[in-house]
N, C-alpha and C positions, 0 to 999 in steps of 0.2 A: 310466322310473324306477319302482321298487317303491313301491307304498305301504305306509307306518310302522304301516295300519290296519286293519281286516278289517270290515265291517257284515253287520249281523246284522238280518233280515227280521222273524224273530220273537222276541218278549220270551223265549221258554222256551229258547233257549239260553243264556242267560247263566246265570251262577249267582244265589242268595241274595245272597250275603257279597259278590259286587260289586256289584249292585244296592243292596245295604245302604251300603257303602263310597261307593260315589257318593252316596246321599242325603246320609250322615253327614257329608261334608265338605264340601256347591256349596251356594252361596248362593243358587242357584235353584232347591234342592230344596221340594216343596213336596209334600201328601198325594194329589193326584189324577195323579201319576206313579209312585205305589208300584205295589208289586205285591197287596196290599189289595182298593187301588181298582179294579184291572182285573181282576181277578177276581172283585169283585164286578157291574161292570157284565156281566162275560160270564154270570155265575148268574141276572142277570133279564132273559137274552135280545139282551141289545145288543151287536150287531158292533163288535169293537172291531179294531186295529192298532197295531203299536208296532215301531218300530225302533234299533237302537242302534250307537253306533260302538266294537270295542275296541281298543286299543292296548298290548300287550306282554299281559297279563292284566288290566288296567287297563279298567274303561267310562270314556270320557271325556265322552260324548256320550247322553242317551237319549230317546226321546218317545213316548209314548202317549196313544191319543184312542178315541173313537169315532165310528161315524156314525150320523147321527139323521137323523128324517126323521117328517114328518106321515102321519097317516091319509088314505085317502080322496082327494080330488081334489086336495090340498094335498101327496102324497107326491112327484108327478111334481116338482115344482119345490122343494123345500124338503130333498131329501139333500143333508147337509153334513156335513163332516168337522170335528169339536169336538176341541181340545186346552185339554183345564180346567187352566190353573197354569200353563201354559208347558213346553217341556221341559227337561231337567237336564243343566247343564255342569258336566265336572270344573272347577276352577279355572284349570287347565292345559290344557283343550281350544283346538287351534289353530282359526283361522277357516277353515283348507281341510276340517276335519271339521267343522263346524257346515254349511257350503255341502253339503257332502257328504250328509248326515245331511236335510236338509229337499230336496234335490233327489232323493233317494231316496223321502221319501212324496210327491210330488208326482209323482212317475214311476209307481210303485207302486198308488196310491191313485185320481185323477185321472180313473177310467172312473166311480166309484161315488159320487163326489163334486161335486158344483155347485161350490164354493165350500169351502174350507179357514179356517177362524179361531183362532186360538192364543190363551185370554184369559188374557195374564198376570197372574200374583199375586207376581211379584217384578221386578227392575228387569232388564230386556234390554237398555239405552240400547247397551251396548260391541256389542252385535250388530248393533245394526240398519242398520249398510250390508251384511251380510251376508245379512240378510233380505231387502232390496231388489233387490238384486243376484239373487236364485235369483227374483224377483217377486211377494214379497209387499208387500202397503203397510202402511204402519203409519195406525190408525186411534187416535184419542189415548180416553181411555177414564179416569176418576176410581176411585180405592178409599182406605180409610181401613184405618191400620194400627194398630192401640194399645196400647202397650206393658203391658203385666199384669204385671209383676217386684214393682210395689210398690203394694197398696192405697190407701193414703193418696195416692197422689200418682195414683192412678187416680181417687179420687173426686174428687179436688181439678180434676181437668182437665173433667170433666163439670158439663155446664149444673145450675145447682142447684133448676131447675125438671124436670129429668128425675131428680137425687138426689132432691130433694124426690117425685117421686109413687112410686121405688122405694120409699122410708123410708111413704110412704103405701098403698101394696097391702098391704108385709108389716105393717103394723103394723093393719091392718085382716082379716087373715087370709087373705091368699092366700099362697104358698109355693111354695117349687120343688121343684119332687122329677123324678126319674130315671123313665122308663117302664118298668115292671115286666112288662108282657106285650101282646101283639099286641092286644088288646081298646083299650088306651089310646093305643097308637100310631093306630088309627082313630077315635079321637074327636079324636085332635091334626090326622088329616088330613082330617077332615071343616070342620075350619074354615079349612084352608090351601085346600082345594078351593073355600068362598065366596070367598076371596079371591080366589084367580086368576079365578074368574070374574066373579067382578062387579067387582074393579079391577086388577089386574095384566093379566089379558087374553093371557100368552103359555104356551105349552102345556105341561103339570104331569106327571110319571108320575104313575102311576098308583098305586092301596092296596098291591098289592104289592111295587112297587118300596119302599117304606117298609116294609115288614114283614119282608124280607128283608134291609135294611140294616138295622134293628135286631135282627132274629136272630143276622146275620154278624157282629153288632159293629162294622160298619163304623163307624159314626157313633153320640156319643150323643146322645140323645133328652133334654132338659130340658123338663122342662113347669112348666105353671102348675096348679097347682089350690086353687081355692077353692069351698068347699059343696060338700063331695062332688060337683063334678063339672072336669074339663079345662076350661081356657077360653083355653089359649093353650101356644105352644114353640117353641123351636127347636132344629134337628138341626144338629151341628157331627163332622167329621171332625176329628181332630185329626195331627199329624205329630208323634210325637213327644215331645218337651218345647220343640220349638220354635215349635208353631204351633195355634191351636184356631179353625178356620172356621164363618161364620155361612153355610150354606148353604139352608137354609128357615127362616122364622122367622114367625112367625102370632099374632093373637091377636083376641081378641070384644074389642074397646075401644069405649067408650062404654056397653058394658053396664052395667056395675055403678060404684055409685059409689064413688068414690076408690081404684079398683081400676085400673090399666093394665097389661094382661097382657102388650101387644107391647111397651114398655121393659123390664119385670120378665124377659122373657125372655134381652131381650140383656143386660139385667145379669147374668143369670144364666150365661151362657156368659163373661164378664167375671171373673165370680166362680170359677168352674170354674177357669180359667186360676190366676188367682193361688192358689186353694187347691192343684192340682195341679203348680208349678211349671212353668207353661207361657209361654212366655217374650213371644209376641205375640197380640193375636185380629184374626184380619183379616176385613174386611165382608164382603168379595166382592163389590164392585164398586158403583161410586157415580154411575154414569151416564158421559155425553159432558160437556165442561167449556165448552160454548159453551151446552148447552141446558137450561132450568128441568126441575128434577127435584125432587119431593119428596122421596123417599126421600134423597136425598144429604143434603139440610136438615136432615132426622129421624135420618140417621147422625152428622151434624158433630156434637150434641150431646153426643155419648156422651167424646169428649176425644182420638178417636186424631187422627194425621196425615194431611192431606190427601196423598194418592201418583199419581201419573200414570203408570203403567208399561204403558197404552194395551194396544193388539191388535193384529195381526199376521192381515191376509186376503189371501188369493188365492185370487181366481176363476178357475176352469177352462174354467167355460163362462157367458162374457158372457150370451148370447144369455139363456140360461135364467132365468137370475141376474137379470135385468133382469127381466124374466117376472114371475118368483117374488117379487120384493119387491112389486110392485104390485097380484100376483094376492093374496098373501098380507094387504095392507096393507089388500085391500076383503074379504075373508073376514073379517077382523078387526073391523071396523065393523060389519060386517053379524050376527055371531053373539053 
């Protein structure tokens, strides 16, 4: 029997207008499947892949990721292949091109790769015997979505001790503004770098990888500043008018009194949204739903919806994989 499909190895055969076409109408489009994003990740060096299924002139099916992988004696075990968002179904995609479509990067991919992760940011449920079935497992995973359409009903959904200390920065003089030049963008990453390292703990690009996303436009840059100097932001990609992401977010809290930069800033990506008719902001991710996480606590307050649209891994190679979490786990502690 013929198949009704054709797959496509690289993203650059497709056109614009169907890659557009797909985004504009799947419910699972989301901004780290654009063509944006992966040409941005390829301008700061990161190997990326992406494959897509067509049908008559139709994408129905599309996915791009990149692989990442640690410096140093943490590279052997820690290449993995990252699918940020999930990939993008027409509405009408059958389940023999979804199977199709992930058994191609897993055949394709699979030499360069330990382990494969898909972190969605929209709901996969109608897939995932489909996922199973080619071998991957679904791993359950927390995110919060909060609708921005309407002001008033966005403040009203947030804790009014986190209302209360936005109403308390700006009325005490801190404010948000847009990064104007590569200069600010490295003061905003000088404080997201304390953080990962002294509490986040997991590996950060690097100044340029920032300076280049806010050159490209990929992402905008919201900060904080008060007294003439940065002291907090966060960078948000957005899709759209359908979507504005909290993908870095940082701030000096505890510094200054009745100042809190790290709320001020997701209010401000909050605010962005409903000023520019953007219809959701989503967290990007809220931890595992069995284990204590702070950040998830410090996200509930803001008003969106608790979502569980989990992950999606398979491992290629057990042996290593097993390795690597452990190797990685005591690296970890130790630095």
């Amino acid at each position: 029997m013929t198949k009704e499909f054709k797959m496509h190895n690289m993203l650059d055969a497709i056109t614009e207008q169907q890659w557009q076409v797909l985004l504009a109408s799947s419910d699972t489009a989301n901004f780290f499947q654009t063509k944006q994003a992966l040409h941005f990740y390829k301008n700061v060096g990161l190997e990326t892949f992406g494959f897509a299924i067509e049908r008559g002139s139709k994408i129905t099916a599309l996915i791009a990721g990149i692989i990442q992988k640690e410096k140093g004696i943490k590279s052997t075990f820690t290449s993995r292949a990252i699918i940020y968002g999930g990939p993008v179904f027409s509405n009408d995609v059958t389940n023999t091109e979804v199977e199709e479509l992930l058994e191609q990067v897993i055949k394709k991919m699979h030499k360069k790769a330990i382990y494969f992760e898909i972190r969605n940011l929209n709901d996969y449920s109608s897939y995932k015997d489909v996922f199973q079935k080619v071998g991957f497992e679904y791993v359950p995973h927390c995110n919060f979505h909060l609708d921005c359409r309407d002001e008033q009903a966005m403040r009203k959904r947030m804790s009014s001790s986190k209302l209360r200390q936005v109403k308390k920065s700006i009325k005490n003089g801190a404010e948000i503004i847009e990064a104007q030049n590569v200069d600010e963008v490295a003061l905003y990453y000088t404080i997201l770098h304390h953080l990962y390292t002294t509490k986040v703990k997991t590996p950060l690009p690097d100044l340029e990888f920032f300076q280049k996303m806010w050159e490209s436009k990929t992402a905008r840059f919201l900060l904080i500043h008060y007294q003439g100097e940065i002291i907090g932001g966060i960078v948000c990609p957005i899709l759209s008018n359908k979507v504005i992401y909290e993908w870095f977010v940082c701030g000096k809290d505890g510094v200054y009194k009745n100042i809190y930069p790290s709320i001020l800033a997701t209010w401000a990506a909050m605010e962005y949204a409903y000023k520019n008719n953007i219809a959701r902001f989503d967290f990007m991710g809220a931890g595992k739903p069995d284990q204590d996480y702070g950040v998830r606590e410090f996200k509930s307050k803001f008003g969106g919806d608790l979502v569980e649209h989990g992950r999606f891994l398979y491992v290629a190679k057990p042996i290593l994989y097993n390795i690597g979490k452990t190797a990685v786990k005591i690296l970890k502690k130790t630095s």
